[in-house]
Kinemage of the C-alpha trace (Angstrom):
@kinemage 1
@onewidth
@group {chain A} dominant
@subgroup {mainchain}
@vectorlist {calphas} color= white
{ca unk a 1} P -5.480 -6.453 -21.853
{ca unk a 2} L -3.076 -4.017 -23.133
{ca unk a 3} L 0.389 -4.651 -25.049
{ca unk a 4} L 3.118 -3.730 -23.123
{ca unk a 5} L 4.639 -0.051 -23.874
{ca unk a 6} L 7.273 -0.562 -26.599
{ca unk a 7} L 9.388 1.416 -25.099
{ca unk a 8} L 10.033 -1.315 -22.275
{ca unk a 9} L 13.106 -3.382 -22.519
{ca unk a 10} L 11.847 -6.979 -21.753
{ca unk a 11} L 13.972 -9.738 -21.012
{ca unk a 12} L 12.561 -12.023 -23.689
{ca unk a 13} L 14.672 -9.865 -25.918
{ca unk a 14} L 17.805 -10.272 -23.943
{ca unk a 15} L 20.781 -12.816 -25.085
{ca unk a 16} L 21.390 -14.226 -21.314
{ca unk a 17} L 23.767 -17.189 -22.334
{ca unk a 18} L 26.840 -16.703 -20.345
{ca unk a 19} L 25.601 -13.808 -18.705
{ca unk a 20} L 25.460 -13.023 -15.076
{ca unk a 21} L 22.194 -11.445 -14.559
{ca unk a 22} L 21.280 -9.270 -11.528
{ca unk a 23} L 17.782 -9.468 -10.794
{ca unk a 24} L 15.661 -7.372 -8.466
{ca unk a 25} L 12.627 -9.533 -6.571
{ca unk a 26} L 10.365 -8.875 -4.460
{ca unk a 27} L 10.258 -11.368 -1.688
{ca unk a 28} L 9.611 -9.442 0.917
{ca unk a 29} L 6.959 -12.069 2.739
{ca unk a 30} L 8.796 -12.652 6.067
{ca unk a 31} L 7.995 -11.784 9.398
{ca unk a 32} L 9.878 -12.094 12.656
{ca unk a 33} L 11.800 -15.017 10.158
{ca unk a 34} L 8.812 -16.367 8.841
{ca unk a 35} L 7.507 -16.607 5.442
{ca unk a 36} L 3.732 -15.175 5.653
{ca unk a 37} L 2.768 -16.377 2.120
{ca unk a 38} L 5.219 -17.309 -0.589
{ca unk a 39} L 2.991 -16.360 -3.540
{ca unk a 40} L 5.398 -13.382 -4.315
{ca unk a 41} L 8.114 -16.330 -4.442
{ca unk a 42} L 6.307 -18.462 -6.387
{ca unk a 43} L 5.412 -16.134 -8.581
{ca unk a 44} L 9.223 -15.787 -9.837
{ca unk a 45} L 9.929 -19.436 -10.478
{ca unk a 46} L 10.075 -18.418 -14.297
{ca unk a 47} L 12.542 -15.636 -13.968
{ca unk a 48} L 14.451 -17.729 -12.560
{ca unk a 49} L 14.243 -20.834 -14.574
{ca unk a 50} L 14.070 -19.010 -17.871
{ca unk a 51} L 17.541 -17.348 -16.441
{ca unk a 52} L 19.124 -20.709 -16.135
{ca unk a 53} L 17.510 -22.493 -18.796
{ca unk a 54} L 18.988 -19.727 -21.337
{ca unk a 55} L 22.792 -20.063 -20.242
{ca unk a 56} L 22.375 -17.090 -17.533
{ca unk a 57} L 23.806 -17.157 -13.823
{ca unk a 58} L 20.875 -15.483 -11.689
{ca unk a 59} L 21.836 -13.208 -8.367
{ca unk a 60} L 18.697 -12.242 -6.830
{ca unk a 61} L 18.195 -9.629 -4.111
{ca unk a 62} L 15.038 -8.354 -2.472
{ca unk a 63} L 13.999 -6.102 1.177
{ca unk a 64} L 12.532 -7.657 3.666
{ca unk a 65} L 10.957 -5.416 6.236
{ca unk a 66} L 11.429 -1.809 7.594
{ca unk a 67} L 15.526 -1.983 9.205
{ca unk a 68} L 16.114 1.505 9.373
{ca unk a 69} L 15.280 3.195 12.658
{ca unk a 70} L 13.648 7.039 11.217
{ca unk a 71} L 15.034 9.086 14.635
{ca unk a 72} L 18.220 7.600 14.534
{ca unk a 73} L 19.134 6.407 10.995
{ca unk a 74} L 20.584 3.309 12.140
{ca unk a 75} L 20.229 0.002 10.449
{ca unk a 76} L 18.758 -2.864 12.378
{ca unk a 77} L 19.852 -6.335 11.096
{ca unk a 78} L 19.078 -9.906 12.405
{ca unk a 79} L 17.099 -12.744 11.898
{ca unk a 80} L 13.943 -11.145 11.729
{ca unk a 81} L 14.712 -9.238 8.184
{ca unk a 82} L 17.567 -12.128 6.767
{ca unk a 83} L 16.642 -13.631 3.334
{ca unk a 84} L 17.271 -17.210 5.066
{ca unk a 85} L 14.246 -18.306 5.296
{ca unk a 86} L 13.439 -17.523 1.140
{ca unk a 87} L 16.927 -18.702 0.158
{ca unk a 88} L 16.084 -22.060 2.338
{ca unk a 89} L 12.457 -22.228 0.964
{ca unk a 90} L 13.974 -21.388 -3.097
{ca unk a 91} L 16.726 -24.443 -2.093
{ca unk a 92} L 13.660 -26.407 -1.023
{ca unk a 93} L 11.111 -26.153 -3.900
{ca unk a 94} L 13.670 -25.870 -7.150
{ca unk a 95} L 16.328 -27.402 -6.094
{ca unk a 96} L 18.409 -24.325 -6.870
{ca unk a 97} L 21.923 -24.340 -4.335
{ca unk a 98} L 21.610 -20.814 -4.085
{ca unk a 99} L 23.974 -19.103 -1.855
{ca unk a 100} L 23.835 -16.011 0.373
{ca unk a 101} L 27.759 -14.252 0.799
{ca unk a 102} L 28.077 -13.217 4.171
{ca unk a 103} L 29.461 -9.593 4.803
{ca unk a 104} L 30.766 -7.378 7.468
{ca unk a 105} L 27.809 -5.671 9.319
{ca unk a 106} L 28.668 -2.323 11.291
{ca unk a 107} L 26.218 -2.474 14.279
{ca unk a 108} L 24.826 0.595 13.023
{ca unk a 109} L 25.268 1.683 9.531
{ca unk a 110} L 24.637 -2.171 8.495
{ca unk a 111} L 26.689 -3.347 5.377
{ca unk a 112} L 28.619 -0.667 4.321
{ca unk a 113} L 30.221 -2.353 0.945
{ca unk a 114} L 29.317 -4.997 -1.137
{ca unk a 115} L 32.462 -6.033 -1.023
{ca unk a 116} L 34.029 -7.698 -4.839
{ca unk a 117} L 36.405 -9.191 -2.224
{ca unk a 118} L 33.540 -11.523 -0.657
{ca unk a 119} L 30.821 -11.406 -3.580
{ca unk a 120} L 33.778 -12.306 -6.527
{ca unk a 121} L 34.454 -15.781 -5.246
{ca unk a 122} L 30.802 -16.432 -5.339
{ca unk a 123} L 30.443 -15.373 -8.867
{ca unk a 124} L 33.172 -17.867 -9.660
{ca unk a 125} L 31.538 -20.797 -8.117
{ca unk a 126} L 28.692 -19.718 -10.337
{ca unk a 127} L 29.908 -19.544 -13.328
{ca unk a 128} L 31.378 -22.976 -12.693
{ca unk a 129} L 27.598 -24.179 -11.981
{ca unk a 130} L 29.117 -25.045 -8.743
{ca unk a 131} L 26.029 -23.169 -6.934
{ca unk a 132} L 22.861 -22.818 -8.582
{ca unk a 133} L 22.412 -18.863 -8.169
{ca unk a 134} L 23.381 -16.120 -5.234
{ca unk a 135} L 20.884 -14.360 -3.013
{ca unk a 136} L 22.411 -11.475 -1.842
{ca unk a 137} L 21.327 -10.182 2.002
{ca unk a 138} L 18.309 -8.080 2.306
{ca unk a 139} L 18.749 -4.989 0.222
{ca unk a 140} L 17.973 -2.692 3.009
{ca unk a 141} L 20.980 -3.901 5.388
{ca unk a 142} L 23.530 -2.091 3.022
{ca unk a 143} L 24.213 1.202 3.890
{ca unk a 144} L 23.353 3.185 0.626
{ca unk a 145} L 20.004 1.214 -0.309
{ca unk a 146} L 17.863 3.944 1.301
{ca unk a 147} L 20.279 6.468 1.158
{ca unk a 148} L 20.229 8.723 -1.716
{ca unk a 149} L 22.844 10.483 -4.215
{ca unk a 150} L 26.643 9.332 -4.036
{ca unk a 151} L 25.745 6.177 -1.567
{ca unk a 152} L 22.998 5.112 -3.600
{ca unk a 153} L 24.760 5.223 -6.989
{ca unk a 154} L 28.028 3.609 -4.945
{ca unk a 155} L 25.763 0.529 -3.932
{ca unk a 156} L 24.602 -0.042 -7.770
{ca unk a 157} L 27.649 0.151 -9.006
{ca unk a 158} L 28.897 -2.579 -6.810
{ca unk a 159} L 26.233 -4.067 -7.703
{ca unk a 160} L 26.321 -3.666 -11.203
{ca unk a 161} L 30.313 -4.972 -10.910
{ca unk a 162} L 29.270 -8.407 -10.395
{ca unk a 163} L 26.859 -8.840 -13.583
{ca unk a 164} L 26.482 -8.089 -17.247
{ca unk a 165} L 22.567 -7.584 -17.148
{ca unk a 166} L 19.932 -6.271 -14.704
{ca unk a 167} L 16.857 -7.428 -14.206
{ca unk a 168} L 13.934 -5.477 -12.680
{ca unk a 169} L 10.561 -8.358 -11.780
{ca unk a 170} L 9.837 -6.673 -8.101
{ca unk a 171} L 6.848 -4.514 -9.561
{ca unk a 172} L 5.757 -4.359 -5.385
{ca unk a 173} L 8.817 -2.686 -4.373
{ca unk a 174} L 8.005 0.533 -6.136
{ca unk a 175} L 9.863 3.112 -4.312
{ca unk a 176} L 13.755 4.759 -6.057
{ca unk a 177} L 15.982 3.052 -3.839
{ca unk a 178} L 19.594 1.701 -5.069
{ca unk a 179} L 18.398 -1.965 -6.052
{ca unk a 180} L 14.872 -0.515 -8.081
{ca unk a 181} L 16.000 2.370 -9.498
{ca unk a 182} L 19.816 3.252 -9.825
{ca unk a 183} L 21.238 -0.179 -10.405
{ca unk a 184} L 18.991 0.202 -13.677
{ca unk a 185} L 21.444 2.805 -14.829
{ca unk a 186} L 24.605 0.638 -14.583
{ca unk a 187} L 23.736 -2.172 -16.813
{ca unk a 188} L 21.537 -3.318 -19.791
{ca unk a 189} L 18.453 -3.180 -17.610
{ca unk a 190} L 15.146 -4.665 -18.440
{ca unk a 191} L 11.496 -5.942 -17.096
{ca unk a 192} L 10.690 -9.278 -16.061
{ca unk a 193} L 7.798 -11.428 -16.700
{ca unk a 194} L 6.083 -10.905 -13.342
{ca unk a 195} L 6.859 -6.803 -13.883
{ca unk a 196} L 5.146 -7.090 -17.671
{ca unk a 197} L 2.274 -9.251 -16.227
{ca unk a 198} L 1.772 -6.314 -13.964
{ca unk a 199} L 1.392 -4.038 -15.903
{ca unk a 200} L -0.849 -5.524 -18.314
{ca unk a 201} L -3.126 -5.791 -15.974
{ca unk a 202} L -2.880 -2.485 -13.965
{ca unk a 203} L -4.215 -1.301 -17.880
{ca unk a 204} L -7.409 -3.178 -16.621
{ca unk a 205} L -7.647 -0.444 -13.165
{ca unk a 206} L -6.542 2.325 -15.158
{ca unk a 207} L -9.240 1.698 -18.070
{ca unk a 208} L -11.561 -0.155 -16.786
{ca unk a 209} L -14.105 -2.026 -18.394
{ca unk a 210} L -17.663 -0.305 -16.654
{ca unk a 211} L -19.632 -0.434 -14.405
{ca unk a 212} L -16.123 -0.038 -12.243
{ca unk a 213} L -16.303 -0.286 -8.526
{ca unk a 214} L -13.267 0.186 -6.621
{ca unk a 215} L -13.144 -0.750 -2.664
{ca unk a 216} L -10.505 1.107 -0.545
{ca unk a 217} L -9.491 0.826 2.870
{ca unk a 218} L -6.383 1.849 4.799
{ca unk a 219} L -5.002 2.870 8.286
{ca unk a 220} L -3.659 6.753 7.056
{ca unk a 221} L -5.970 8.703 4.874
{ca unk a 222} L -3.124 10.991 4.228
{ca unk a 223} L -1.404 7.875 1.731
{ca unk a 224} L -4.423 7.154 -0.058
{ca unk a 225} L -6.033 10.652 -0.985
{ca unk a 226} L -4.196 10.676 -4.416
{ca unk a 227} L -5.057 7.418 -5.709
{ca unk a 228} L -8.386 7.711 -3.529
{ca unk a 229} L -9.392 11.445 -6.207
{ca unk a 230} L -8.005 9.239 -8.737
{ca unk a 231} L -10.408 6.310 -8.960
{ca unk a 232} L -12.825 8.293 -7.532
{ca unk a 233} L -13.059 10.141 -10.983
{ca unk a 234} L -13.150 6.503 -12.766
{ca unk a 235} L -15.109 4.692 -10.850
{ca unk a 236} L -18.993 4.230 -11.024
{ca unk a 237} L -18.861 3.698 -7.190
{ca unk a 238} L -16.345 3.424 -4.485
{ca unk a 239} L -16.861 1.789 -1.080
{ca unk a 240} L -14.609 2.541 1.605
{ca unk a 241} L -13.098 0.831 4.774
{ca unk a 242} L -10.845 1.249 7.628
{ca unk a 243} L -9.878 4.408 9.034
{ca unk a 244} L -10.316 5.773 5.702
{ca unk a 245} L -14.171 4.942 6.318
{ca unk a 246} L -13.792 6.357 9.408
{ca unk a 247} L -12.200 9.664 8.184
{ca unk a 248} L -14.906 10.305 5.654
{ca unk a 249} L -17.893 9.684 8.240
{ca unk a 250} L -16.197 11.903 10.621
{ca unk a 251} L -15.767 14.908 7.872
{ca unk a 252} L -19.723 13.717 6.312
{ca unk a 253} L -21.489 13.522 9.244
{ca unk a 254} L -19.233 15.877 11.835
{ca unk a 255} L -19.376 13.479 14.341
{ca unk a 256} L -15.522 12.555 16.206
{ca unk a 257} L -14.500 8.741 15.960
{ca unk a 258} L -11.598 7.558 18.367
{ca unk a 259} L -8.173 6.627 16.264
{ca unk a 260} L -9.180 9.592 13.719
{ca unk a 261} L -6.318 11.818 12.947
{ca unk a 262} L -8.174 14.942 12.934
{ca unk a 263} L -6.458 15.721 9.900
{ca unk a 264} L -7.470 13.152 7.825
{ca unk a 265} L -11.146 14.390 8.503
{ca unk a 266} L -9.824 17.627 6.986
{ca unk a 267} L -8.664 15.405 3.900
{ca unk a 268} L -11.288 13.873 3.817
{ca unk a 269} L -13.768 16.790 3.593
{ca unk a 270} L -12.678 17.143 0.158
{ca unk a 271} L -14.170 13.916 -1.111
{ca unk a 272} L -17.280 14.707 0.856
{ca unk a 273} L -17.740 17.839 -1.316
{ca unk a 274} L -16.669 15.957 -4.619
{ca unk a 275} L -19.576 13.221 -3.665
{ca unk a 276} L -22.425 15.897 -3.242
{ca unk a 277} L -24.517 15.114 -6.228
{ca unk a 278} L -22.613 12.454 -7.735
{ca unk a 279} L -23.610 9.719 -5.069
{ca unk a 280} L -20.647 7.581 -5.914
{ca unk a 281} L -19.723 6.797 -2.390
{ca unk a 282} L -21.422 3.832 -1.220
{ca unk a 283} L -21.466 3.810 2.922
{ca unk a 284} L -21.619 0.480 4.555
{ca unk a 285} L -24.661 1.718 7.766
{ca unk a 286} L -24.090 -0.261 10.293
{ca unk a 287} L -20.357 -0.182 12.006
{ca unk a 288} L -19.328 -2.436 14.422
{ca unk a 289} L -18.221 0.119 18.070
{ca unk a 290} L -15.704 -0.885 20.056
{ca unk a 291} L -13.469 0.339 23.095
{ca unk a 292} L -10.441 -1.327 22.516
{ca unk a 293} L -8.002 -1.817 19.783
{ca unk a 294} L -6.400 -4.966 21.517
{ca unk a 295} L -9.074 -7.365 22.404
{ca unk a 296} L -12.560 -8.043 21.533
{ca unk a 297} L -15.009 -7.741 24.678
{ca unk a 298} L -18.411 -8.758 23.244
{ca unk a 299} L -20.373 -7.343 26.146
{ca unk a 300} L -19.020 -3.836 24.909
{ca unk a 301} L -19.277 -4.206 21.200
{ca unk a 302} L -21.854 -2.240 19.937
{ca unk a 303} L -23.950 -1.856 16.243
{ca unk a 304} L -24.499 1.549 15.323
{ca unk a 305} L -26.469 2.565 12.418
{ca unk a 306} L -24.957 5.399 10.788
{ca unk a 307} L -28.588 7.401 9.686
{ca unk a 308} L -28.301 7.951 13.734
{ca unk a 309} L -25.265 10.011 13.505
{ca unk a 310} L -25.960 13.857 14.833
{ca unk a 311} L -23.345 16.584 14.483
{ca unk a 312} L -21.038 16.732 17.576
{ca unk a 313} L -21.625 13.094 18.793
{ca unk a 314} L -18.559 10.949 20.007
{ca unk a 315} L -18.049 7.560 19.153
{ca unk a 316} L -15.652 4.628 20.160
{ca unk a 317} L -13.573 2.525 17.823
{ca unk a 318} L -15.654 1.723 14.579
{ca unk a 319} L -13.169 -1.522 13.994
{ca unk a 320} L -15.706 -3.206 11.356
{ca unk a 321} L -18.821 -2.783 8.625
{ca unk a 322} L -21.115 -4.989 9.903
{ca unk a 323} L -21.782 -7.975 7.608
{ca unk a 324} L -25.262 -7.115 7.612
{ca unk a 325} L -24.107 -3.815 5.304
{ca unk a 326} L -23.982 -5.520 2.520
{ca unk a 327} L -27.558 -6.636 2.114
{ca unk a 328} L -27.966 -3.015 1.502
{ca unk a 329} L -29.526 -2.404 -1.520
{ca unk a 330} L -27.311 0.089 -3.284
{ca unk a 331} L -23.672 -2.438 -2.170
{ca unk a 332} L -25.673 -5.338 -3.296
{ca unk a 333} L -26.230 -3.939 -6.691
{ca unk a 334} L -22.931 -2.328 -7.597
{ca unk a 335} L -21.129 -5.602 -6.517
{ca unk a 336} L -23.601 -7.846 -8.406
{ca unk a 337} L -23.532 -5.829 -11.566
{ca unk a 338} L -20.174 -4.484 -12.210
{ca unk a 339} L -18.000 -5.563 -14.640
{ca unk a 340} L -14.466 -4.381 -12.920
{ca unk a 341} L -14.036 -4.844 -9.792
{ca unk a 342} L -10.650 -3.136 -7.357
{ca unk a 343} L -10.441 -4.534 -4.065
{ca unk a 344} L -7.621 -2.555 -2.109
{ca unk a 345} L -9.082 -3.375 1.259
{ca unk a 346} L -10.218 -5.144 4.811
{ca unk a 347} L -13.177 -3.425 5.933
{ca unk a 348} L -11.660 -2.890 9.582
{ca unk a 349} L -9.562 -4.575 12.275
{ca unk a 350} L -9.399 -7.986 10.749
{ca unk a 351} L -7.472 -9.239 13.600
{ca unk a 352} L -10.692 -9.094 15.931
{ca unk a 353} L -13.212 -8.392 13.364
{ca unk a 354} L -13.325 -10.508 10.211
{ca unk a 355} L -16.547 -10.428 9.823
{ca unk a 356} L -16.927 -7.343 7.448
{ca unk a 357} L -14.040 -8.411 5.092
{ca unk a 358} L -15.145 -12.147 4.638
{ca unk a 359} L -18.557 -11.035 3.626
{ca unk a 360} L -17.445 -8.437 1.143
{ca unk a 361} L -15.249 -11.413 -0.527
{ca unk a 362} L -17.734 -14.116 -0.736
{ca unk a 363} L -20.249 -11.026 -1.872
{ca unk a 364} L -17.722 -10.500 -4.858
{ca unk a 365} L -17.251 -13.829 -5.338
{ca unk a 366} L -21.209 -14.090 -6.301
{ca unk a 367} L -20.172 -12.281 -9.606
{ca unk a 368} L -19.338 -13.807 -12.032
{ca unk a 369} L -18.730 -11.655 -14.853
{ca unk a 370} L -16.629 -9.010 -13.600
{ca unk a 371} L -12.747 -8.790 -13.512
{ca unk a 372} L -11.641 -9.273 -9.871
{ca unk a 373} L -8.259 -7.077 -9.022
{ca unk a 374} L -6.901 -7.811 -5.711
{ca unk a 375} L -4.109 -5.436 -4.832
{ca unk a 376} L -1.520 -7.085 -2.855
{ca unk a 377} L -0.216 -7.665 0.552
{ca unk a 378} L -2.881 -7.146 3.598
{ca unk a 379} L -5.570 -7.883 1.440
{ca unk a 380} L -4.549 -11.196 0.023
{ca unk a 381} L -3.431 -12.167 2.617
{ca unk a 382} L -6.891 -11.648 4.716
{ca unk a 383} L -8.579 -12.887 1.059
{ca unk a 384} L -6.687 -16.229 1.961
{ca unk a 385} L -7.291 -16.705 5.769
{ca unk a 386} L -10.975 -15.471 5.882
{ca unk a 387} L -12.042 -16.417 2.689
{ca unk a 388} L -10.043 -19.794 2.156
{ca unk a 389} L -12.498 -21.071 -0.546
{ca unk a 390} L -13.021 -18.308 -2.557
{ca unk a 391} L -8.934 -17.788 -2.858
{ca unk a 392} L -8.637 -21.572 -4.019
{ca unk a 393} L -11.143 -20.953 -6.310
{ca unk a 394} L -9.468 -17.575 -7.383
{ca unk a 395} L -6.042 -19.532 -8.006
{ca unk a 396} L -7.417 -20.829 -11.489
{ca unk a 397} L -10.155 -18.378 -12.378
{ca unk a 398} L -8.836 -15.930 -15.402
{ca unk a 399} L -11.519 -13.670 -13.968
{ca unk a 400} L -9.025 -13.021 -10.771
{ca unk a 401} L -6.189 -11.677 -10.977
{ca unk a 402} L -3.442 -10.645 -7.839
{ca unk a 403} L -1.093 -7.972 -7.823
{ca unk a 404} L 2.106 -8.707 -5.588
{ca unk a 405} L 1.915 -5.224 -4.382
{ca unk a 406} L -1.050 -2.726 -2.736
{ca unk a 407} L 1.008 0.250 -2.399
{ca unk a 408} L 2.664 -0.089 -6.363
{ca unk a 409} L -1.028 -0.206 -7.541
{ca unk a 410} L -2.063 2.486 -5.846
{ca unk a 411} L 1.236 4.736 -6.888
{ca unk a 412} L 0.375 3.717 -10.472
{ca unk a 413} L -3.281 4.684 -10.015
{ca unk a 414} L -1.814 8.363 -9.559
{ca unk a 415} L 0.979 8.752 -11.522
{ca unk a 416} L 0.283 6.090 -14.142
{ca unk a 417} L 1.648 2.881 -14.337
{ca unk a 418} L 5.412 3.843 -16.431
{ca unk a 419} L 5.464 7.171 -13.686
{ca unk a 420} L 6.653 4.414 -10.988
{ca unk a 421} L 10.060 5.137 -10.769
{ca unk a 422} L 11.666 1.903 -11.015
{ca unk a 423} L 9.367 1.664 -14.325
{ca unk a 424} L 10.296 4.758 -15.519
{ca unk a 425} L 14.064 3.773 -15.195
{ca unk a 426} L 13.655 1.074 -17.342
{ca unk a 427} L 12.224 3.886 -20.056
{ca unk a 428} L 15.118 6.194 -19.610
{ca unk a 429} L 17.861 2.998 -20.271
């Protein structure tokens, strides 16, 4: 595993006694108010102690869901995307008293100010180890988190007015918003553990130890075809999944799938041409045909073998690869014999059909020699609930490792792991 850039300002170099320190999480695990999977919170429990056990007073802030309406610009808060239930579960499992100020909230425009009024009181009570730590509200109910030039750099100075020292650990939350990327311009700014641990081991996707097969699935082909002509030029194969899947068939074969953005098969015609030759792809043949996105009608579900495929045929759904796919030869191989393996990926609608993903897990899980690199969200979470054994096992297996966020891999993959912005803050300061 690689060193970490020198360049990086790391928190282990930091003096934090008496310090406030602003720190930037990720937490973003809750749905409709409910915490999905706290392994994103758990995996901050040192930031956070090594913040209090060196004299520092931690505020921690995070997003939690999408609260901006794109038509209308208007910021949607409520229960659904409040930090309540991770402040309640932090209180719970450390014992921490942390707080969450309560502001103003303009029915539209959310909060427009983090107001010193409100937030200084806090900060008192903190210093006075009167409160273990502050959470602030979700990062994306203030007005000028999304928002870019003068509201941005208004939010991180407010932010910045409360603490001596930021703190960037929310390597999943890789876009430039005012908590990620500004707020690193207002204060002695540098990474946390979980951010370093990251990128150590993103050096394992970028330079892979070969054979390197990388397995990539997705809903939009459009998101992915960067990091997609990326590994493709890395890997020694690449299986694909999803729509993604889908898309490539579609452009391979000319044949039209339902739910295929005919634009993505126009993507996706460039990897076709990139594969001629090579042979890198590896194509799961049998797909699992279905009707309907929103239930699962066996007496309609369909196998279809994808040597039948003739130019100008229609097809339903494909919502799965058949389990069956990977006692294919060529899949069985790669997976058996690599010695990196990316996993990015649920082979199709996991919601009705499992089946696809829990084999390719378990079929992973049969090697053991390679480096396993699950990118986060989707597919950990479907790692967990389909594969329940082989994610226990995982847990204390130095041959796994789990990234706390799919799309901050897959930005890395194409711009390099110190070209994420929020990264590349941390450089400038």
């Amino acid at each position: 595993m690689s060193a970490i850039d020198p360049r990086l300002p790391l928190i282990d170099n930091l003096d934090l006694n008496g310090k406030v320190v602003l720190a930037r999480v990720d937490h973003n695990v809750v749905d409709k108010g409910v915490i999905q999977d706290a392994f994103r919170i758990d995996s901050t429990f040192g930031l956070i102690h090594y913040i209090s056990s060196h004299g520092g007073f931690p505020i921690l802030m995070t997003h939690v869901g999408r609260t901006k309406d794109k038509k209308t610009g208007f910021i949607k808060t409520g229960p659904d995307t409040s930090v309540a239930p991770v402040v309640d579960y932090l209180n719970r499992k450390l014992c921490g008293g942390f707080e969450t100020p309560q502001f103003p909230i303009h029915p539209e425009l959310g909060i427009e100010s983090l107001s010193a009024t409100i937030l200084t009181p806090y900060v008192e009570k903190l210093k006075k180890r009167a409160i273990g730590g502050i959470y602030l509200p979700n990062t994306r109910w203030f007005a000028g988190e999304e928002a870019k030039g003068e509201s941005a750099k208004k939010l991180a100075s407010e932010m910045a007015a409360a603490a001596d020292i930021y703190v960037n650990d929310a390597f999943g939350s890789w876009q430039p918003h005012a908590s990620t990327y500004d707020a690193a311009f207002t204060l002695p700014a540098a990474a946390g553990f979980l951010m370093q641990k990251e990128l150590q081991h993103l050096d394992l996707v970028l330079n892979p130890t070969p054979p390197f097969v990388a397995v990539v699935a997705g809903a939009k082909y459009d998101t992915k075809i960067g990091p997609l002509n990326k590994l493709y030029d890395q890997v020694d194969n690449l299986l694909l999944g999803g729509v993604i899947y889908n898309a490539y068939l579609s452009a391979k074969y000319q044949v039209t799938i339902m739910g295929v953005d005919p634009q993505d098969v126009e993507l996706a015609k460039g990897l076709v041409e990139k594969d001629q030759g090579a042979g890198k792809i590896l194509e799961p043949r049998l797909l699992v045909e279905s009707p309907s996105l929103e239930k699962r009608e066996p007496n309609k579900i369909k196998v279809v073998n994808i040597s039948d495929f003739k130019a100008g045929q229609k097809y339903e759904y494909f919502l799965d690869a058949h389990p069956d796919s990977f006692d294919d030869a060529p899949i069985k191989k790669a997976l058996s014999s690599a010695k990196t393996i990316f996993i990015n990926a649920v082979m199709g609608l996991s919601s009705l059909f499992p089946e696809g993903s829990a084999r390719l897990y378990n079929e992973v899980a049969l090697n053991q020699k390679a480096r396993k690199l699950f990118a986060g969200g989707d597919t950990l979470t479907e790692l967990k609930n389909l594969a329940p054994g082989v994610y226990l096992t995982a847990l204390d297996d130095p041959g796994y490792y789990f990234f706390t966020g799919g799309g901050a891999v897959l930005t890395a993959i194409e711009s390099g792991a110190y070209g994420i912005k929020p990264v590349a803050a941390l450089l400038k300061k």
